[in-house]
C-alpha positions as CSV (number, residue, x, y, z in Angstrom):
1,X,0.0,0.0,0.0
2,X,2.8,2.2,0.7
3,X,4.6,2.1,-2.6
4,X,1.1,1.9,-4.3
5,X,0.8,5.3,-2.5
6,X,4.5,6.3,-3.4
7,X,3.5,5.5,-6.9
8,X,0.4,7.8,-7.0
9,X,2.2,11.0,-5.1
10,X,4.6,10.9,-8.4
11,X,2.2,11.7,-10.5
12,X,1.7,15.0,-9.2
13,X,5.8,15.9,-9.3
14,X,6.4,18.6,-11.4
15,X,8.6,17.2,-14.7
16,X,11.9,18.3,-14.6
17,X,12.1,18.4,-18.8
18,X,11.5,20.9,-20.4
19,X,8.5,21.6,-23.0
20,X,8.9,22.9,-26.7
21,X,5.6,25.1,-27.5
22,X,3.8,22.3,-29.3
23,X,4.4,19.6,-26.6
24,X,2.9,22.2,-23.8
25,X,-0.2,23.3,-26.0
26,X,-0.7,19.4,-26.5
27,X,-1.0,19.1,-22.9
28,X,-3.4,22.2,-22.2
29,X,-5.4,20.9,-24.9
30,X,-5.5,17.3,-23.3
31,X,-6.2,18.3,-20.1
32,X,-9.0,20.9,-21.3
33,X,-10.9,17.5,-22.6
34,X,-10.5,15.5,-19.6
35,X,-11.8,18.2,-17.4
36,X,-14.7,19.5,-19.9
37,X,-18.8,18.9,-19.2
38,X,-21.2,18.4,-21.4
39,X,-23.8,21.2,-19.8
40,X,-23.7,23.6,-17.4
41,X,-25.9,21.7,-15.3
42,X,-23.4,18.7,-15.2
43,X,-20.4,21.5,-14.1
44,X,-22.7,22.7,-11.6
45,X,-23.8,19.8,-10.3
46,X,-20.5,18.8,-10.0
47,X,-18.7,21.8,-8.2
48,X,-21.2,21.1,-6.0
49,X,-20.8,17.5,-5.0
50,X,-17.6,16.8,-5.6
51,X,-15.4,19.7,-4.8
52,X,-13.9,18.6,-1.4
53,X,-11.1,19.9,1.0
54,X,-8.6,17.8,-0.8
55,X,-9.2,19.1,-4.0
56,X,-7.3,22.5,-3.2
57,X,-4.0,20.7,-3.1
58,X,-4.6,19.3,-6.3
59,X,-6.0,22.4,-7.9
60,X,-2.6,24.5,-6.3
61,X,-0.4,21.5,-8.0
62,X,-2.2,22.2,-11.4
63,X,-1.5,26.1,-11.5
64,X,2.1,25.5,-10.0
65,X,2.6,23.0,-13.5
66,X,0.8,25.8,-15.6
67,X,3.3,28.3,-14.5
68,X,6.0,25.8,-15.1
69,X,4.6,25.5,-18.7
70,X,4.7,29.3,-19.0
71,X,8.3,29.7,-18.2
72,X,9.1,26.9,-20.4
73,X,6.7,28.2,-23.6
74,X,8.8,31.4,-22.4
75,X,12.3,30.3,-23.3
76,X,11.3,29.1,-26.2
77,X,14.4,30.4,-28.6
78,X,14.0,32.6,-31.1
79,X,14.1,30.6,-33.7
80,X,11.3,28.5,-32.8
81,X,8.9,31.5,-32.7
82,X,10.1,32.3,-36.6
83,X,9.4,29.4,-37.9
84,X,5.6,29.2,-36.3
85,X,5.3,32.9,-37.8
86,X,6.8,31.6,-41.2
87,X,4.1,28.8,-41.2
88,X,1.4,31.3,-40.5
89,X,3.0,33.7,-43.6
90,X,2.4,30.7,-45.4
91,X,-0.7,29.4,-44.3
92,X,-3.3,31.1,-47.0
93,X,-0.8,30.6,-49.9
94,X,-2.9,27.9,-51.5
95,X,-3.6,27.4,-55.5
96,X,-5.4,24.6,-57.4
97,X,-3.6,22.9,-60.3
98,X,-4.7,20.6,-62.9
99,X,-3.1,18.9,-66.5
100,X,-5.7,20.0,-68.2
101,X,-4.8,22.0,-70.8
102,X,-7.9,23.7,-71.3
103,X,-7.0,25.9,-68.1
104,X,-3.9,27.2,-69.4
105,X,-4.5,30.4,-70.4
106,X,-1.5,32.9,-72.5
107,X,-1.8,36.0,-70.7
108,X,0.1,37.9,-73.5
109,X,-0.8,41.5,-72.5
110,X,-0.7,44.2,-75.1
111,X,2.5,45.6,-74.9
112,X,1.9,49.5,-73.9
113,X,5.5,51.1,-73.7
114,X,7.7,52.9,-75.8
115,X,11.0,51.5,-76.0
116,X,13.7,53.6,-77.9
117,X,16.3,56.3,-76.7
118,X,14.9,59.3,-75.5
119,X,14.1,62.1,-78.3
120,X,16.4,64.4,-76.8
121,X,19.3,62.4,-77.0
122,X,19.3,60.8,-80.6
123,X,21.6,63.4,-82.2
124,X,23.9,63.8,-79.4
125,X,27.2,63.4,-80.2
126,X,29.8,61.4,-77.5
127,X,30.8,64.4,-75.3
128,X,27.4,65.4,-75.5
129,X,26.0,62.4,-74.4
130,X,28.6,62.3,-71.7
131,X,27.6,65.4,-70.2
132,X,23.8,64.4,-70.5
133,X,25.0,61.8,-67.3
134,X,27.4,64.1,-65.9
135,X,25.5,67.3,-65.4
136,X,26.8,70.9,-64.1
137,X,24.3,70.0,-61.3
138,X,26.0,67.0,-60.2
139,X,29.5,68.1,-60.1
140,X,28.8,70.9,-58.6
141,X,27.3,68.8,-55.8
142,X,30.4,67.1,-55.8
143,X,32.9,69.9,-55.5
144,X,30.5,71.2,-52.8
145,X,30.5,68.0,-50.4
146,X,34.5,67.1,-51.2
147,X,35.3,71.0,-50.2
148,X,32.9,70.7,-47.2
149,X,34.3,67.1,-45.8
150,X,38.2,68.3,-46.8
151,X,37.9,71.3,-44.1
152,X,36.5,69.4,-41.4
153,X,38.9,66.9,-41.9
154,X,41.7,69.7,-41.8
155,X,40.5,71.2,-38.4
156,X,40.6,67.6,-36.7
157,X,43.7,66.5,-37.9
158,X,47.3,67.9,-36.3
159,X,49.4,68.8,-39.3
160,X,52.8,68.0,-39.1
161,X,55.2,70.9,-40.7
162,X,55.4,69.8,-44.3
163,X,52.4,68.0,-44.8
164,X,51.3,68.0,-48.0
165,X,47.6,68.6,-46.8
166,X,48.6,72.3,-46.1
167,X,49.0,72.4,-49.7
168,X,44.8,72.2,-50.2
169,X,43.1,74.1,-51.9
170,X,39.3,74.2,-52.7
171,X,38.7,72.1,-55.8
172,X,36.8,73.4,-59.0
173,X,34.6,71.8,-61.6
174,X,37.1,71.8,-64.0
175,X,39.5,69.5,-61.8
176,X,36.5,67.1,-61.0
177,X,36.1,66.4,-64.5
178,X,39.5,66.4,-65.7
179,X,39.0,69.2,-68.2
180,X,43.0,70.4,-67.9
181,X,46.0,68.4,-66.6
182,X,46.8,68.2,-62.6
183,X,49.8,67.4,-61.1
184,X,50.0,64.4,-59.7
185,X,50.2,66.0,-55.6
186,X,46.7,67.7,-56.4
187,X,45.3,64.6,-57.9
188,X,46.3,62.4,-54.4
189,X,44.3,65.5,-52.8
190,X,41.6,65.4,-54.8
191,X,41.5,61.6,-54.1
192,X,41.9,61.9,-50.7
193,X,39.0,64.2,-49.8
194,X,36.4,63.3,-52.6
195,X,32.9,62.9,-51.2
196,X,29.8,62.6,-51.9
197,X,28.1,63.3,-48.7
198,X,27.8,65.3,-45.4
199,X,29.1,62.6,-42.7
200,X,28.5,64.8,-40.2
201,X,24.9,64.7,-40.7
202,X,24.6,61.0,-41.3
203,X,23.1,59.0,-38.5
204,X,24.0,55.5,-36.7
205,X,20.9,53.7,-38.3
206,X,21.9,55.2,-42.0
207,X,22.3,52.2,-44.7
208,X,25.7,51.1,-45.1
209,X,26.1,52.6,-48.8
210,X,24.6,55.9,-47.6
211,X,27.7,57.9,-48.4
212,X,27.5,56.8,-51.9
213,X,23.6,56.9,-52.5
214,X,22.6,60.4,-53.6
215,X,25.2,59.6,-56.6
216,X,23.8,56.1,-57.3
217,X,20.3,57.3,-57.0
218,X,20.8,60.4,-59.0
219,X,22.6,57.9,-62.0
220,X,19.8,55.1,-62.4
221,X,17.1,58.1,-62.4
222,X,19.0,59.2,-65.5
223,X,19.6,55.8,-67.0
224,X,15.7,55.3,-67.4
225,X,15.0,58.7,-68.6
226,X,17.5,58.1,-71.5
227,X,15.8,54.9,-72.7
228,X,12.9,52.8,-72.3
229,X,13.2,48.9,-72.7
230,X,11.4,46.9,-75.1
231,X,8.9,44.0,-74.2
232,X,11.1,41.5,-73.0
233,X,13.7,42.4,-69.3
234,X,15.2,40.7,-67.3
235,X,16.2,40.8,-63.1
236,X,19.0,38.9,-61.4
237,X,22.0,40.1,-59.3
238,X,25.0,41.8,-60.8
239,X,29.0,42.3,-59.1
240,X,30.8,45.4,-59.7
241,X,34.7,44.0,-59.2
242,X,35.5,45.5,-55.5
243,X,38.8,43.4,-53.5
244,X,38.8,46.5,-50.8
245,X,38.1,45.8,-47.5
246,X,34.3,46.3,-47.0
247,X,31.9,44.3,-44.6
248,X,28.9,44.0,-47.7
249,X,31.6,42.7,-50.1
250,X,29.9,39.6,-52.3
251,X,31.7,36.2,-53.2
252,X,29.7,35.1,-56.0
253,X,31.8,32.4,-58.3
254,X,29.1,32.5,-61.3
255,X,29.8,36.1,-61.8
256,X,32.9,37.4,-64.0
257,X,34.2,39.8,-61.0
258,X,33.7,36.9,-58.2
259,X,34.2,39.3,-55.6
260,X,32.9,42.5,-55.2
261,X,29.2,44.7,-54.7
262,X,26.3,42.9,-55.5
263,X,23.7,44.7,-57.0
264,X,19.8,43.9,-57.6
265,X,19.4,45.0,-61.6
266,X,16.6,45.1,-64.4
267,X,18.2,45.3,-68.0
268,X,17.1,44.6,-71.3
269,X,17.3,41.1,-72.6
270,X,18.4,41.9,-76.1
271,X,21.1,45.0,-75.6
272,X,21.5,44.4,-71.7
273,X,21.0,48.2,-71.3
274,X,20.8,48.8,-67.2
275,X,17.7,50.2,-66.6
276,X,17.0,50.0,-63.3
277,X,18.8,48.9,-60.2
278,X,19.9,49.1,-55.9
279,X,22.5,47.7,-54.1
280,X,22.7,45.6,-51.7
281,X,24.2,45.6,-48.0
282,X,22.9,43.1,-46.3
283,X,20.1,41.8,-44.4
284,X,19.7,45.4,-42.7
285,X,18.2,46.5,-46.1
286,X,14.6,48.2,-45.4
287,X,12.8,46.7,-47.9
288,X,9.7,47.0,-48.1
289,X,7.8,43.7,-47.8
290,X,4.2,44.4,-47.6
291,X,2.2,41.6,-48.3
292,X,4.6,39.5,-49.8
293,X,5.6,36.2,-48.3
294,X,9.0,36.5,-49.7
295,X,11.7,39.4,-49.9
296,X,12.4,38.0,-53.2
297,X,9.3,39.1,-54.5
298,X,9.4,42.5,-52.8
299,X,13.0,43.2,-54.7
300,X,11.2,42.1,-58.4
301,X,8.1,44.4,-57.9
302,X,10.3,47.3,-56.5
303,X,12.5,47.0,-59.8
304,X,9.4,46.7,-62.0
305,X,7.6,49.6,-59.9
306,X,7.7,52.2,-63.0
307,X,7.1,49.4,-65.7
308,X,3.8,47.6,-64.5
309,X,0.6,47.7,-66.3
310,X,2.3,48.1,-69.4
311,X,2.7,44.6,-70.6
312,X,6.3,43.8,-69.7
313,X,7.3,40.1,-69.9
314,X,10.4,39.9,-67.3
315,X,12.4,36.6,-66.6
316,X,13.7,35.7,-63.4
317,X,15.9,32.7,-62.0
318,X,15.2,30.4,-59.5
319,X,15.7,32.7,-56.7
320,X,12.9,35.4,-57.4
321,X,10.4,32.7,-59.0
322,X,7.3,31.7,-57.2
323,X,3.4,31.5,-57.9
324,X,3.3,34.3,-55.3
325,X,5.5,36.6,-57.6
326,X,3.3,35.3,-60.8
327,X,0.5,36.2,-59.2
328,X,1.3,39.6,-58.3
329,X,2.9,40.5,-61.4
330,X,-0.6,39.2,-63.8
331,X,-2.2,41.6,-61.6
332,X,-0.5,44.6,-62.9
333,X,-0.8,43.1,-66.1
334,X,3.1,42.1,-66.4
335,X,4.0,38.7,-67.7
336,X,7.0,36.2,-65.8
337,X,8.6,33.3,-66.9
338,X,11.1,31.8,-64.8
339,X,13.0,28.6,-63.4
340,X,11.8,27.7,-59.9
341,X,13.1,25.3,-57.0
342,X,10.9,22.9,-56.4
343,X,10.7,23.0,-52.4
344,X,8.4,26.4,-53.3
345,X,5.4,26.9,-51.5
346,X,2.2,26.4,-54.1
347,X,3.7,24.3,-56.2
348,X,1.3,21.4,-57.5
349,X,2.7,17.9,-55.7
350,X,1.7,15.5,-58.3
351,X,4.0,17.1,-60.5
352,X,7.1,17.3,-58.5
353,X,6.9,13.9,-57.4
354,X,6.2,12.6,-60.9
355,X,9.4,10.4,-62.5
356,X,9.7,11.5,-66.0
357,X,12.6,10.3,-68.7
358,X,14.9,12.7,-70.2
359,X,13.6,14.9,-72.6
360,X,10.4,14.5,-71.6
361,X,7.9,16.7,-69.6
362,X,5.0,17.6,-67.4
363,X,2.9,20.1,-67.2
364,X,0.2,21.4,-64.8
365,X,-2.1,24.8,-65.0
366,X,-3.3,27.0,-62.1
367,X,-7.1,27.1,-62.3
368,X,-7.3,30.3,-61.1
369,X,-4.8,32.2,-63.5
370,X,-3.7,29.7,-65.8
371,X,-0.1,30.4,-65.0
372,X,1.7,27.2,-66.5
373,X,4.2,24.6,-64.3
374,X,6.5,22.8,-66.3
375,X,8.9,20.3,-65.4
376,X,11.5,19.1,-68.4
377,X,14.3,16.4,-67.7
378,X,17.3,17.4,-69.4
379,X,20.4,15.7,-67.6
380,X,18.3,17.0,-64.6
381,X,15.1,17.6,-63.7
382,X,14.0,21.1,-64.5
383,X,11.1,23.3,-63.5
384,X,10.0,26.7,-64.8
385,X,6.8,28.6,-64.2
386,X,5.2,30.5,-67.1
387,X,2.1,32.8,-67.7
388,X,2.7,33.8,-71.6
389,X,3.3,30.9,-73.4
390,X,1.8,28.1,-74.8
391,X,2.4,24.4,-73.8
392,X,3.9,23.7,-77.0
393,X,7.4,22.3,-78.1
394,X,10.6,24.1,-80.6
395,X,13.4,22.7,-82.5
396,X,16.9,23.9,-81.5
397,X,20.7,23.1,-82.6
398,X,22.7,21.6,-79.7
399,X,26.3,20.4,-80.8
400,X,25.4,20.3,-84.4
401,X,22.5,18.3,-83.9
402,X,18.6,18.9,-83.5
403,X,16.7,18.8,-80.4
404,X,13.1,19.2,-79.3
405,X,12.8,21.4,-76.4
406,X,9.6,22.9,-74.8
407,X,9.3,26.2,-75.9
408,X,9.0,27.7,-72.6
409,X,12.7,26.9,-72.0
410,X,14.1,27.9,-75.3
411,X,12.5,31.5,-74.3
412,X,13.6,31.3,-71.2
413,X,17.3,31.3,-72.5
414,X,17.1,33.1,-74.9
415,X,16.0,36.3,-72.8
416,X,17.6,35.6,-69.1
417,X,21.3,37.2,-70.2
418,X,20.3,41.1,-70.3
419,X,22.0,41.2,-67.0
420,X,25.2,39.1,-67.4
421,X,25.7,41.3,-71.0
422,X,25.3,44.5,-68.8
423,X,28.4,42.7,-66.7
């Protein structure tokens, strides 16, 4: 009797382990259903009859575990919590697919721009064209903030006797854009106290490429006031060469620079013309994600911002593509096609579980939209996701010889280098 007493006082030790969040909320739930009546009569009835002195030690026992659960839902790290808000984020993405071709529907909006260079600047010859992207306005800004950071720099420093700082003078226009010849003391000067904004006024939280922003900004504004693209663009990532030290510095082995500043870019497919563009720091970038499950899809509509609803078709690699980005972009009557990883959320399962042979494919249509899934086994499997083109098939040359291709894919590469020509 004494151990079957033992054996029943254990039940009410606290546990020593500790509970993730699911395992706790299990428990609560559990215990919710043991201790739930069917009426209110029957809870009465039985708060009234059975509710005894002993049943305060019990009732003490069950809030000392709750608070135990608390503090243990409490630690939970960091982590943990993300992923539970990533599976909420994902929660409503859900689209219906079927093989039926009927669905698929070619978006194929009527193209509404104007591509060409800007009237202004047909007839200009090279030096005038020059000076179109290097204005009076902006060197003037530069002489301004280079004189400006070169004397506060002077008044912290302690000169020594023949420094060749006391040699500074303010810089001119003329010596910013290298209309006479400089000696080469005045050009390490020059290169020295070059800037392009007021430090002083720059704050802790400022982005990392803030000293060099009013310039980039000021460059891609002219960039697409020079020249509209025609239909067909393309976004990936681009690497100006950089070996300095610098925290945001890229490592990307694909890219022709390898190392370097990596860059979010729109160009033209056919002349890889740079139309559009930011560049990226880091994770600290504010970008605005506003009902967009993935940052991905944020950096595609902020690049198309001034070219929806005009019937772009843009192509996209693997990292941008997703239904959600499809989705978003039909609705501002833009077109996508793209290669897509096949872990995506929305993707239709029968499809990416399907075993095909090489050069063969499978296809699936969102009933919705119509936006096209294809998956094509060339010496992998391959999947793209399409909203202007027919499920139909091309044939190419590949080492001398013909192939038959879908003809998604054979658009696909024949418009996803603007950016690498741009490089």
């Amino acid at each position: 009797m004494a151990q079957g007493k033992q054996r029943d006082a254990s039940n009410f030790i606290l546990p020593k382990t500790k509970f993730t969040a699911e395992e706790a909320l299990r428990i609560l739930l559990e215990s919710d259903k043991e201790g739930s009546f069917e009426s209110e009569e029957e809870f009465s009835s039985s708060s009234e009859s059975d509710y005894t002195e002993s049943d305060s030690d019990s009732d003490i026992e069950a809030h000392e575990l709750q608070a135990h659960l608390n503090v243990d839902c409490n630690k939970m790290s960091s982590a943990g919590v993300v992923q539970i808000n990533k599976r909420k984020k994902f929660q409503n993405m859900q689209y219906s697919w079927s093989n039926d071709e009927i669905l698929g529907c070619c978006a194929n909006y009527e193209f509404t721009g104007t591509p060409g260079v800007h009237p202004d600047i047909t007839t200009f010859k090279p030096h005038q064209l020059f000076e179109f992207f290097v204005t009076d306005e902006i060197c003037d800004y530069i002489v301004e903030q280079t004189n400006l950071y070169a004397l506060q720099s002077l008044k912290e420093k302690q000169l020594k006797p023949k420094s060749r700082f006391k040699m500074w003078t303010p810089v001119t226009r003329d010596e910013i854009l290298v209309r006479k010849v400089i000696k080469y003391d005045r050009f390490r000067l020059i290169d020295t106290f070059i800037h392009f904004v007021d430090y002083s006024n720059l704050e802790e939280s400022a982005l990392k490429c803030a000293k060099i922003k009013p310039i980039h900004d000021y460059l891609f504004t002219l960039f697409r006031k020079a020249y509209v693209p025609q239909r067909n663009i393309a976004i990936d990532e681009s690497l100006l060469l950089w070996k300095g030290r610098l925290s945001w510095k890229q490592y990307i082995p694909s890219k022709r620079a390898r190392f370097g500043l990596k860059s979010f870019i729109l160009a033209e497919s056919k002349t890889g013309y740079i139309w559009n563009g930011f560049l990226y720091t880091g994770k600290v970038d504010k970008i605005n994600t506003d009902n967009c499950n993935y940052t991905a899809t944020s950096i595609v509509m902020t690049l198309m911002n001034n070219l929806l609803n005009k019937g772009y078709c843009v192509f996209i690699d693997n990292w941008y593509t997703s239904v959600e980005v499809c989705h978003k972009l039909l609705l501002n009557k833009t077109d996508c096609v793209g290669t897509v990883r096949k872990d995506r959320k929305g993707l239709p399962t029968e499809l990416i579980c399907k075993k095909i042979q090489p050069d063969e494919k499978f296809v699936h249509f969102e009933k919705s939209t119509g936006i096209m899934c294809t998956k094509w086994r060339d010496k992998m499997d391959i999947y793209l996701l399409s909203t202007c083109i027919k499920n139909s098939i091309v044939e190419v040359t590949r080492s001398r010889k013909p192939r038959i291709i879908p003809a998604v894919v054979d658009l696909y590469n024949k418009n996803m280098g603007g950016v690498d020509q741009g490089d």
